[in-house]
SEVO-736399 format. One record per residue (C-alpha): x, z, y; residue in three letters. Coordinates in steps of 0.5 Angstrom, whole numbers, plus 2048, in hexadecimal, padded with zeros to 3 digits. Each point is the difference from the previous one (the first is absolute). Layout:
XZYALA...
END
This chain:
800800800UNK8037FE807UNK803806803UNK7FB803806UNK800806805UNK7FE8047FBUNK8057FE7FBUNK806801805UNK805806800UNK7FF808802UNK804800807UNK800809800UNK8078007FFUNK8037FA803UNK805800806UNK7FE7FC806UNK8077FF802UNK8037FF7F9UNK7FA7FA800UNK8037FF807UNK8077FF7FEUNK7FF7FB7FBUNK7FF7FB806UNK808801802UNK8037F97FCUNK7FA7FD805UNK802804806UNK8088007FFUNK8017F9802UNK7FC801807UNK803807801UNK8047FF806UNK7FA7FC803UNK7FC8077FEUNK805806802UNK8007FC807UNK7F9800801UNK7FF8077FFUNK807802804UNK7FC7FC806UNK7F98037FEUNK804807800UNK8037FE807UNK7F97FE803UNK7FD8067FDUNK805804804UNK7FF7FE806UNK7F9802800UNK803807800UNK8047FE806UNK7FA7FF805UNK7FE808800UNK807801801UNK7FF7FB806UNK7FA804803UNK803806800UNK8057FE805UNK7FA7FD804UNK7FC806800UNK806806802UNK8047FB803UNK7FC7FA806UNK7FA8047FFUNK802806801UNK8047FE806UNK7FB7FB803UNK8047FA7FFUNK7FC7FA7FFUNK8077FB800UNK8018067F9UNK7F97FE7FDUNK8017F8801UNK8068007FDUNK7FE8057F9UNK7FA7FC7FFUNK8057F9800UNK8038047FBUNK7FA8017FCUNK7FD7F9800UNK8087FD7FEUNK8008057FAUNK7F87FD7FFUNK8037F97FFUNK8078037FCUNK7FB8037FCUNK7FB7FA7FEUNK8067FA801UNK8038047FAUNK7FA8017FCUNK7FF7F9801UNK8077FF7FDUNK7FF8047FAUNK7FA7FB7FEUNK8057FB800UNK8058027FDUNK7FA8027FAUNK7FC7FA800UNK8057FB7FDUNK8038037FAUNK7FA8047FDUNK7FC7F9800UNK8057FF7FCUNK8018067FBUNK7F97FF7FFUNK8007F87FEUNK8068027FCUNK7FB8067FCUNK7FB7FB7FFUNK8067FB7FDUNK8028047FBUNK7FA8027FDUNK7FD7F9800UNK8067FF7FDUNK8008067FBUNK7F87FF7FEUNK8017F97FEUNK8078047FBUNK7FA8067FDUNK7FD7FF7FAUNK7F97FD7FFUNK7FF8067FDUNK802803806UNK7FA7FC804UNK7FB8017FBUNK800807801UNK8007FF808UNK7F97FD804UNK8037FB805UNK7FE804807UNK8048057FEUNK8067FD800UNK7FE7FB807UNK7FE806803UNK8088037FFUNK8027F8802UNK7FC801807UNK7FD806801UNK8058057FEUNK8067FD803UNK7FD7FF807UNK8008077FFUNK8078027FFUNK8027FB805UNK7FC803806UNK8028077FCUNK8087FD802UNK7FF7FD807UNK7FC807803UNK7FF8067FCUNK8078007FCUNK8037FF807UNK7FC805804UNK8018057FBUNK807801802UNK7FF7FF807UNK7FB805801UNK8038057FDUNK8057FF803UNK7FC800806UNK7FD8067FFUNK8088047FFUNK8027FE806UNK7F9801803UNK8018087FEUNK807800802UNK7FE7FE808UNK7FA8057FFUNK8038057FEUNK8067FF805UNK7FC801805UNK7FC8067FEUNK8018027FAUNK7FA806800UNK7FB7F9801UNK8037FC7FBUNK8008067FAUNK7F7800801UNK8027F87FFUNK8038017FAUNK7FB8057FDUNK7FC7FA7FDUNK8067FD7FCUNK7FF8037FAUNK7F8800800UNK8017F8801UNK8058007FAUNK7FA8027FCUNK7FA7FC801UNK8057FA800UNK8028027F8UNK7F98027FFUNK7FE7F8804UNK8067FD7FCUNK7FE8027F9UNK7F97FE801UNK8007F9803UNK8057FE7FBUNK7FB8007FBUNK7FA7FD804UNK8057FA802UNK8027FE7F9UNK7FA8007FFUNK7FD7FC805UNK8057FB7FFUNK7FE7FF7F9UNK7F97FF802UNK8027FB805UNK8047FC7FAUNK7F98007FBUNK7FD7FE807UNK8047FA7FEUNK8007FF7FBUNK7F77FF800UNK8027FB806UNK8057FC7FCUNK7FB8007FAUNK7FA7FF804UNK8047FA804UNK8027FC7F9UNK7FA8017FDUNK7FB7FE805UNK7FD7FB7FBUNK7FE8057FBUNK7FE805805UNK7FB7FA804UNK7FF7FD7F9UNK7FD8077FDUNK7FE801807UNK803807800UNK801800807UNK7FD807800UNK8038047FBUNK8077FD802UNK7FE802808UNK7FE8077FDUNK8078017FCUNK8047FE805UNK7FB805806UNK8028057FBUNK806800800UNK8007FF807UNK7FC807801UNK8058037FCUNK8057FE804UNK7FD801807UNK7FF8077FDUNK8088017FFUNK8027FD806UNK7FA806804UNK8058047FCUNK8067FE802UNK7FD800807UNK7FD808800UNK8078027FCUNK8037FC806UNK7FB803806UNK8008077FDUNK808800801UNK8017FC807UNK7FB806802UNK8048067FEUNK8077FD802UNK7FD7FF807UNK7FC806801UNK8058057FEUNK8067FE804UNK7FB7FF806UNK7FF8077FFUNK808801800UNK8007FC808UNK7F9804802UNK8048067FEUNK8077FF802UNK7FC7FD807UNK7FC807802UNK8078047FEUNK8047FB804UNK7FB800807UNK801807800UNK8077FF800UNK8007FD805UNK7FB804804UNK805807800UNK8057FB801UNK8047FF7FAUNK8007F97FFUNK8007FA804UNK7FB7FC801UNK8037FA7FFUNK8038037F9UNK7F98027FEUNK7FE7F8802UNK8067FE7FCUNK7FF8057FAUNK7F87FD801UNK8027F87FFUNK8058027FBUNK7FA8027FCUNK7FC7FB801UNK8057FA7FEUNK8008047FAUNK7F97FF7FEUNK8017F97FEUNK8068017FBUNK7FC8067FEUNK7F97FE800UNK8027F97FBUNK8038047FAUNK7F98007FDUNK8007F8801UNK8077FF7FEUNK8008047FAUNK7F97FD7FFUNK8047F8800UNK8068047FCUNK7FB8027FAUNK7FC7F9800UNK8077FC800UNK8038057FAUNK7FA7FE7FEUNK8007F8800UNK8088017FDUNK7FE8047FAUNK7FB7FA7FEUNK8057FB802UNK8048037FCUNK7FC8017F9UNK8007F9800UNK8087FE802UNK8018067FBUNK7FD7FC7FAUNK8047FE7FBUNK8027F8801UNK8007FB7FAUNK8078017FDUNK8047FB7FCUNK8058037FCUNK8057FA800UNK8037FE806UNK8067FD7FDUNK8027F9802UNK7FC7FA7FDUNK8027FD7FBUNK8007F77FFUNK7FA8007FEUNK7FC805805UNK8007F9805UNK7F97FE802UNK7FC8007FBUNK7FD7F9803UNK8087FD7FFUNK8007FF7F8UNK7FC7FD7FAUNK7F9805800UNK8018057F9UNK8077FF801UNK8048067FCUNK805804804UNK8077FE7FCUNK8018047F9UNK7F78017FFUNK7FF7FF7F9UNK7F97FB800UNK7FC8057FCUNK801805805UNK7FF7FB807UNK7F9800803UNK7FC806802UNK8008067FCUNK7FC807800UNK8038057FBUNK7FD8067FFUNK7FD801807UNK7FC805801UNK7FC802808UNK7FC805801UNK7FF800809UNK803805804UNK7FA804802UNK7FD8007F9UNK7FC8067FEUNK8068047FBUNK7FE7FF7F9UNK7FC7F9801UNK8017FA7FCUNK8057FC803UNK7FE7F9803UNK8057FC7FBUNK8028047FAUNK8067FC7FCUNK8007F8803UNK8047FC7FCUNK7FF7F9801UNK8067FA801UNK7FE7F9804UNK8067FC7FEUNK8047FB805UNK7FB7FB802UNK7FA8037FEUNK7F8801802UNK7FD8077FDUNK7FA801803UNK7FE8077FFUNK7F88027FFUNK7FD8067FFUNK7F9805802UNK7FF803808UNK804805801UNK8067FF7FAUNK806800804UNK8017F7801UNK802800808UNK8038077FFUNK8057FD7FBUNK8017FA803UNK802804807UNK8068037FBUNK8047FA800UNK801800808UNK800807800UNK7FB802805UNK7FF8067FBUNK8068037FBUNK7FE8007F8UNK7FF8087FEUNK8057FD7FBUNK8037FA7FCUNK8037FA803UNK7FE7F9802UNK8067FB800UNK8007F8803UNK8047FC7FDUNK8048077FBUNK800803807UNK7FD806802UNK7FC801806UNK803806802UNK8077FE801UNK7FE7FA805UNK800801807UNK7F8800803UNK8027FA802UNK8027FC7FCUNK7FB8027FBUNK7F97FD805UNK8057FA801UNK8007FE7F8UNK7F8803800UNK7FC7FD804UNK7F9803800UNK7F87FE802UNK7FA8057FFUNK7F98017FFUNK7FF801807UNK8047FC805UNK802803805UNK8017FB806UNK804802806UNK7FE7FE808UNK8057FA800UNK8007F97FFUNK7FF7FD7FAUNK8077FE7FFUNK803806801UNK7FA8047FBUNK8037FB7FAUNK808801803UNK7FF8087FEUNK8017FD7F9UNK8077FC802UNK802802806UNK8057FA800UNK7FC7FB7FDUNK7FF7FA804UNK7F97FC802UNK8007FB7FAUNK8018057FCUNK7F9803804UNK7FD7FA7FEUNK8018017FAUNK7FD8077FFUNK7FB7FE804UNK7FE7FB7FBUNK8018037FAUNK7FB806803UNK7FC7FB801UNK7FF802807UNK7FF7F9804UNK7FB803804UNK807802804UNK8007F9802UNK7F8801804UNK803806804UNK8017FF808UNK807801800UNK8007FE7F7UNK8068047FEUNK802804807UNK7F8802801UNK800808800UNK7FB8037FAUNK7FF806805UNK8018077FDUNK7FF8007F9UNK7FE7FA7FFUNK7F9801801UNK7FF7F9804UNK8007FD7F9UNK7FD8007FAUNK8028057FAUNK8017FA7FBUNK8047FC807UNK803808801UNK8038007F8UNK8027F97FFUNK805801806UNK8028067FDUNK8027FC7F9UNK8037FB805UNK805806802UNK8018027FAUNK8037F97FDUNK8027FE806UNK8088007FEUNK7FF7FF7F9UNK8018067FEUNK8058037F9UNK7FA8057FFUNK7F8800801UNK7FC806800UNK7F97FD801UNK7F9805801UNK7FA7FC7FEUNK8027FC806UNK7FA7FA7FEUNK7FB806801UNK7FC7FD807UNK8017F97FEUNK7FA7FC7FFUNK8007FC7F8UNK8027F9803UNK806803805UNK8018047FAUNK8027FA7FCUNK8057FC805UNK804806801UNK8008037F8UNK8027F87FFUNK806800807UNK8018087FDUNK8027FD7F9UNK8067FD803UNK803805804UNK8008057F9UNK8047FB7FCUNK806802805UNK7FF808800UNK7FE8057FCUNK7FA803801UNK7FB8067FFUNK7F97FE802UNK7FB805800UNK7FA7FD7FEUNK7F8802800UNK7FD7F87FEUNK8027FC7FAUNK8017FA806UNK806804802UNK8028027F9UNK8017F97FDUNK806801806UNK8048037FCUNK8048007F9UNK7FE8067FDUNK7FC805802UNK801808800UNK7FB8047FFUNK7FF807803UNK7FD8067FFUNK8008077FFUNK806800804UNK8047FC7FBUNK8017F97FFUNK7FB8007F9UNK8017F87FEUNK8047F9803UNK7FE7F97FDUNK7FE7FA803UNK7F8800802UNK7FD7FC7F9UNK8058067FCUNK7FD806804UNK7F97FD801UNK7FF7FF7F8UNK8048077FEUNK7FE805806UNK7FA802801UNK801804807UNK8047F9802UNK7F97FC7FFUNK7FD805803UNK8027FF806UNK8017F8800UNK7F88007FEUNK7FD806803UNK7FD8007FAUNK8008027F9UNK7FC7FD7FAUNK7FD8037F9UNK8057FF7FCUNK806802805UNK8037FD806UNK7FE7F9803UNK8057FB7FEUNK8017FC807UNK8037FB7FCUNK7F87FF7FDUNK7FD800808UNK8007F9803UNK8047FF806UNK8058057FEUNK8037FD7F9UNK8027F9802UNK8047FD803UNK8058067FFUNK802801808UNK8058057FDUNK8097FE7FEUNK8038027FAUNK805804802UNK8077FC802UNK8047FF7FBUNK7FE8037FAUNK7FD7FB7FCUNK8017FF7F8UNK8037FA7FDUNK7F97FD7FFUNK7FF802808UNK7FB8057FFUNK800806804UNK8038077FEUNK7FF806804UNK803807801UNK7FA804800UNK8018077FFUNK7F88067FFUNK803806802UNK
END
């Protein structure tokens, strides 16, 4: 099941600035741009505290002494610190913009890199909006969480230092009432830190199953407005909507709730230290001009106090989007245990003669071959059946198995073996006498080329959806596959080969959609072919042309075809026979049909009162034979012989 908010880890006891310090190999090639940011923003800052400084040389100097000439020049003073102030300010953002544009841009680049090396296990397990949502949401977040709340941070904390320094410098009886407050604030912002944590996970995780019923709702638009489920799809999604609108009013009651109490408790400290400091004026122990510094000096710290709640809020949403950044970068990649240099024969396999053995394959060991294989899906119940228990099956050089077998037996599972998209449990499957697991990935999809029941088409031109299967095939080589598809209504296109077929190719038809997928699947004429019914959506007319362009393709690499209809069964040498998670009978389609009762089955639909119906006996389906004796194995008298073998 794909992983949803309530799927997703306990944050109690995670470190908001461990999460944090995860992002450093993306901040350390822009950290000179970063540090002088916060060097210019801490100077800025700073100078706020000189303008108090300022005053009181106005009120106990030029206002004292009646000066006016005084009082224009302090105020010059002050409008010049103004503008210093806001110049640098400016500056800081500058110097941020550029470089965290780009630490964002390189975030996403890697994981685009890293989901297209997961496993496709990994993608089962996980709903598509919930890694978007990572690629967009969550980065936006932990950009502006560098531009700003990392930055001021450290500026106002260091703001509010040098703050109490002058403050306690200037009356050290007042500046003590001011810090009364410290240790009351340290414990709401605790408490605040521990609970927004959690109630930003989870409205980050809601955010990706809002997603996720967007995307899905987008990409089967026409089965939504087929079944006219408009309605239900509109109510999931207010659903999910209403749950999050209630997270985020959490959030904001959390973030309300704090911003009040850090405000109200230091304007108690500044009423309190206000009262006691008008008396010191009064009996003429302090000055009135320290008293107006000592005032505007508390006042300039309103804002760096008053923002902690905000910018820790900020900090515990971007600790947030690392972590679930992160879940995904911390998933393992597909790995290949041989990284060794290729050997001669490891050229593109589109160089060579198709089926051609590496150098020192004995033949009998050349081909496709399943031993022992076993697998069971990583998130299977423990103690349930596996879905392939003991697979062992040989397709020789140059030959087509099809491989037949009740819903649900396993068939696209064990085609999805030979490329690797999943690891067999246990045994070994070899191409050529060479075992999957030694060859690097990609190698191995250059010598397998693959084409599933559901065609998946991507937004790009014609062209270059059938080149996925060879990229450095050239445009006759196009043609061809597009012919052997069967697929010349490219030609009645706007653009023909260069039109785009929109985003999953839903501008086509399902029968136009598969047989561009075969076309990429054949076009670079490839050693090995893994072909899932991919006749499914044809009609029987269409069906015909391509079986017969097909047949040729299949002379020249060895193929395992699984097959639902006698018509694509008659493709194929042999015929493997699965069931009950093993491989339960492979002979021709006549020897299975006349001798295996499930067999018959399946090709008939049927069963007659003396046991299984003979297709052989059914019109239309026993002459002309459409079939092909195996290659090269024929007796003297040039009658067939076969391997089949029942387990």
């Amino acid at each position: 099941m794909p992983t949803t908010h309530s799927d997703t880890p306990d944050t109690t006891d995670r470190s908001a600035v461990r999460s944090l310090q995860r992002l450093w190999p993306y901040v350390r090639p822009v950290r000179a741009r970063l540090f002088s940011a916060a060097f210019v923003a801490i100077v800025a800052s700073c100078l706020s505290l000189v303008i108090p400084l300022v005053l009181k040389w106005i009120v106990d100097g030029p206002v004292a002494a009646g000066d006016p000439g005084g009082v224009w020049f302090g105020a010059l003073v002050l409008l010049l610190l103004g503008v210093a102030e806001a110049v640098l300010f400016g500056f800081r953002r500058w110097l941020v913009a550029r470089p965290l544009a780009g630490v964002e841009a390189a975030m996403r680049a890697d994981l685009f890199r890293h989901l297209q090396r997961l496993p496709v296990a990994f993608h089962d397990r996980w709903a598509s909006g919930q890694l978007l949502s990572r690629g967009t949401t969550d980065l936006m977040l932990l950009r502006m969480f560098l531009a700003f709340p990392l930055t001021f941070l450290l500026v106002n904390a260091t703001t509010i230092l040098v703050g109490f320094v002058i403050l306690l410098g200037q009356e050290w009886t007042l500046g003590l009432v001011l810090l009364v407050p410290v240790l009351p604030l340290v414990v709401v912002c605790s408490l605040f830190e521990a609970r927004y944590s959690l109630v930003a996970r989870k409205a980050q995780d809601q955010v990706g199953d809002l997603t996720t019923v967007v995307e899905e709702s987008v990409l089967g638009i026409r089965i939504i407005k087929g079944f006219g489920r408009h309605r239900s799809q509109a109510e999931a999604f207010r659903g999910l909507s209403e749950r999050l609108r209630g997270t985020e009013l959490g959030k904001a009651r959390l973030l309300g709730s704090v911003w009040a109490l850090i405000t109200i408790i230091p304007e108690l400290a500044i009423g309190a230290a206000l009262v006691l400091g008008t008396i010191q004026v009064a009996d003429g122990s302090l000055s009135a001009g320290t008293l107006v510094a000592f005032l505007s000096t508390a006042l300039a710290l309103r804002w760096p106090v008053d923002s902690i709640g905000f910018l820790l809020a900020m900090s515990q949403e971007a600790a947030t989007a690392a972590d679930r950044y992160f879940e995904v970068m911390d998933a393992a990649e597909e790995r290949d245990t041989h990284d060794g240099p290729r050997t001669a024969d490891e050229g593109h396999p589109r160089d060579g003669a198709a089926g051609a053995r590496p150098a020192g394959v004995p033949a009998k060991t050349g081909g496709l071959r399943f031993d022992g294989v076993a697998f069971r899906y990583p998130d299977a119940p423990a103690g349930s059946a596996p879905v392939l228990a003991r697979i062992d099956l040989h397709v020789r050089p140059g030959e087509t198995m099809a491989l037949v077998g009740g819903t649900g037996s396993g068939k696209t599972t064990l085609t999805a073996l030979v490329p690797r998209l999943y690891e067999p449990t246990s045994g070994r499957i070899t191409l050529d006498g060479q075992d999957i697991t030694t060859m690097p990935r990609i190698r191995l999809r250059e010598l397998v080329s693959v084409a599933f029941e559901e065609p998946t088409l991507f937004s790009a031109s014609v062209a270059e959806n059938v080149l996925m299967g060879a990229q450095g095939a050239d445009d006759e080589e196009v043609r061809r596959s597009l012919d052997i598809a069967q697929a010349g209504f490219v030609d009645a296109l706007p653009h023909g080969a260069a039109t785009q077929v929109g985003e999953q190719g839903l501008s086509l038809s399902g029968g136009q959609r598969q047989r561009l997928a075969l076309a990429r699947a054949v076009v670079g004429g490839p050693r090995f072919l893994v072909l899932d019914d991919p006749l499914s959506a044809l009609d029987v007319h269409t069906e015909a042309l391509v079986e017969a362009a097909l047949r040729r393709v299949l002379e020249d690499t060895t193929a395992l075809v699984v097959a639902h209809r006698p018509s694509t069964v008659m493709l194929a040498d042999r015929v493997a026979l699965l069931s009950g998670g093993r491989i339960a009978a492979v002979g021709t389609h006549h020897e299975l049909l006349r001798t295996n009762a499930e067999y018959a089955w399946l090709m008939s639909g049927a069963e007659g009162p003396d046991g299984p119906v003979d297709l052989m006996d059914r019109p239309g389906t026993g002459a002309p034979d459409r079939g092909r004796t195996p290659k090269g194995r024929t007796d003297a008298a040039g009658t067939a012989r076969t391997e089949g073998t029942s387990r």
